[in-house]
N, C-alpha and C positions, 0 to 999 in steps of 0.2 A: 498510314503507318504511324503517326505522331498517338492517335488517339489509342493506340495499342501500347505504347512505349510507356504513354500517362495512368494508362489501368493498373499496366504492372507495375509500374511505381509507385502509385496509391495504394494494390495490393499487399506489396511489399510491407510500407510504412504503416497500414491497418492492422497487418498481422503484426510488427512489432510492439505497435500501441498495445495491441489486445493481449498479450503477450507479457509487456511490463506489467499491468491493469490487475490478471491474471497474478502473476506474483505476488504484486501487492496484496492482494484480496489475501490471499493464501496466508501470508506475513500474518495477518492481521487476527485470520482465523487461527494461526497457529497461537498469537500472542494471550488471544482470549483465552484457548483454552487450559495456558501454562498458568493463567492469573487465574483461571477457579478454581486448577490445583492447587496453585499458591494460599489463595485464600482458605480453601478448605481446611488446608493443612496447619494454617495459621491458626483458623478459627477458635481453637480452645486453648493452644498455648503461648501465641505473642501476643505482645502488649499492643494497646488503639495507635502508640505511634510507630510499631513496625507495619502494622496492617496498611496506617495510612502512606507509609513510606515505599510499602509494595503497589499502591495505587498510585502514588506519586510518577513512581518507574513505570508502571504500564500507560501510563496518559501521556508522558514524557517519547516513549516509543511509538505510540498511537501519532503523534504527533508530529512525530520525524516522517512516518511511515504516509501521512496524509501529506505532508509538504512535499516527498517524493511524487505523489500521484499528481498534485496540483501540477508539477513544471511537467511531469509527462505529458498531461494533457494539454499543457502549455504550449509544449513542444508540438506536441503533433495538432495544434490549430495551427502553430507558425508557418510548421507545412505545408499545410494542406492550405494556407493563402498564398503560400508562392507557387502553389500548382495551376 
């Protein structure tokens, strides 16, 4: 019975991982694509220090966006050693 209880509670905790993992990815893909708009649309009329200020803000997010996945998966090693 124990070893049926521990499945579905790693089951559980795997599909949540994959889930945040999932989002994230998404986040990221969404970001790209709002930054080649951006740049696009920059490209012939701001100046080199807005362009690089909208790259600044996209690395800045990138960034956030990657610190979240690291403790996700931080998280769910924590887990999955107290399993």
């Amino acid at each position: 019975m124990a070893k049926k209880e521990v499945q579905v509670e790693y089951k559980v905790l795997n599909t949540q991982f994959n889930s945040g993992i999932k989002d994230i990815t998404g986040k990221l893909s969404t970001l790209n694509k709002e930054f080649k708009l951006q740049q696009e649309t920059m490209k012939n009329s701001a100046s080199e220090t807005e362009k690089l200020e909208g790259k600044l803000e996209k690395l800045n997010k990138e960034l956030d966006l990657s610190k979240e996945r690291t403790k996700l998966t931080a998280d769910a090693v924590e887990m999955a050693k107290k399993q």
